[in-house]
C-alpha positions in Angstrom: 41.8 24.3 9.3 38.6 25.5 10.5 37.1 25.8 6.9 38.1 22.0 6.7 36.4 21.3 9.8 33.3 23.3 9.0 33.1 21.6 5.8 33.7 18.0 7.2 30.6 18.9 9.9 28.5 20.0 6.6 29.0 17.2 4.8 28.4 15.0 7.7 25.2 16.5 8.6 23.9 16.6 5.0 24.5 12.9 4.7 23.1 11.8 7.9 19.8 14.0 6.3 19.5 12.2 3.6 20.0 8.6 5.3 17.2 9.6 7.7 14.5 11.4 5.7 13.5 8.1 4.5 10.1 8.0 2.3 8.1 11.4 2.5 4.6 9.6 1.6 4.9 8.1 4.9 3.6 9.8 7.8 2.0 12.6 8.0 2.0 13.5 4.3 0.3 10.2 3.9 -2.8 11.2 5.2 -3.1 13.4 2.2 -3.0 10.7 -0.5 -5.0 8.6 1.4 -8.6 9.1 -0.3 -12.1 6.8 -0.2 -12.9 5.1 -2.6 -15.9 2.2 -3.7 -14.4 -0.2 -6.4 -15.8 -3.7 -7.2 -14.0 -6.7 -8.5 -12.5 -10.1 -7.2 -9.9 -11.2 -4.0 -7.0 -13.4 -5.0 -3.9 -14.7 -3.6 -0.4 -13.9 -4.9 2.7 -15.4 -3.9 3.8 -18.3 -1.5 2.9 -19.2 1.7 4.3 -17.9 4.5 4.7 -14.5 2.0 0.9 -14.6 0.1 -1.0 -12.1 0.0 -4.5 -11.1 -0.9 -4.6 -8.9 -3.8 -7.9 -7.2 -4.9 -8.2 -6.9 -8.6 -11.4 -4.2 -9.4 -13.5 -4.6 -13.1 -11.2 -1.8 -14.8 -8.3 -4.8 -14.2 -5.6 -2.8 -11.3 -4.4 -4.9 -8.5 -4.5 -3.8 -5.1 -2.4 -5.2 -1.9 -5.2 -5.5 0.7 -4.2 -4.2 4.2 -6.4 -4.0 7.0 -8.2 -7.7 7.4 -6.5 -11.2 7.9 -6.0 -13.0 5.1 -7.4 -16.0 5.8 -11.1 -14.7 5.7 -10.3 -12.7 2.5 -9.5 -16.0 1.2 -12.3 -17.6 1.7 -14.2 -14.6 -0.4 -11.8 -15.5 -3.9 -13.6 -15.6 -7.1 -16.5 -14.1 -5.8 -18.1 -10.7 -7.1 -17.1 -8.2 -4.2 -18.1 -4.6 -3.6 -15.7 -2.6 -1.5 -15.0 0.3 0.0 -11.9 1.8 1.1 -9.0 4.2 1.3 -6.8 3.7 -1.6 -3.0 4.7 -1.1 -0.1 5.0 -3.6 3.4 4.1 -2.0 5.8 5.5 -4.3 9.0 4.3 -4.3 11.2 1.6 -6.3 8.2 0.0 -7.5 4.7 2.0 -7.1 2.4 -0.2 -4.8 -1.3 0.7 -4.4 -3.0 -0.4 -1.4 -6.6 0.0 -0.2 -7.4 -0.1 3.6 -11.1 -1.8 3.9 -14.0 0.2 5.6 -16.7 -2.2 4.1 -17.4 -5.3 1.8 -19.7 -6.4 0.2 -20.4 -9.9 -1.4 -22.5 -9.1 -5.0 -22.2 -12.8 -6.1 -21.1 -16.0 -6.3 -19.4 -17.4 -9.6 -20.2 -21.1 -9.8 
């Protein structure tokens, strides 16, 4: 009876750890993948309003989720030639999700 019980508490705790560890590159370990970076390219906006975002898309062609600034003045910047700077974070899950968090920009050019 108390091998039952002891394993019931076991199995109960080692559940409950695994519902609550949640993703481990949030947090503190996040900090460690977190690194600066400089990339130019071009703002966009992906998706429907109320969900858009602003999505910056460097010259090598990858797509980052912008966090950090509103997205209305982001907006404003599309299809301009943009030099940023940034920490640049990989949120690895389901689906991997870069994000870059905006120190400074830069506005290179104007396409007309």
């Amino acid at each position: 009876m108390k091998q039952r019980k002891l394993l019931w508490i076991l199995i109960t705790l080692f559940t409950a750890a695994l519902i609550f560890s949640g993703d481990w590159s949030s947090g503190v370990m996040a900090k460690e993948k977190e690194k600066l970076t400089t990339l130019t390219g071009t703002f966009r906006m992906v998706g429907n309003v109320p969900f858009a975002e602003v999505v910056f898309t460097s010259d090598e062609g990858k797509s980052y989720s912008v966090i950090g600034e509103t997205k209305d003045v982001l907006a404003k910047l599309q299809a301009k030639k943009i030099k940023i700077k940034g920490y640049l974070k990989e949120h690895n899950g389901r689906y991997t999700k870069k994000t870059i968090k905006l120190v400074e920009l830069t506005v290179i050019y104007t396409e007309q």
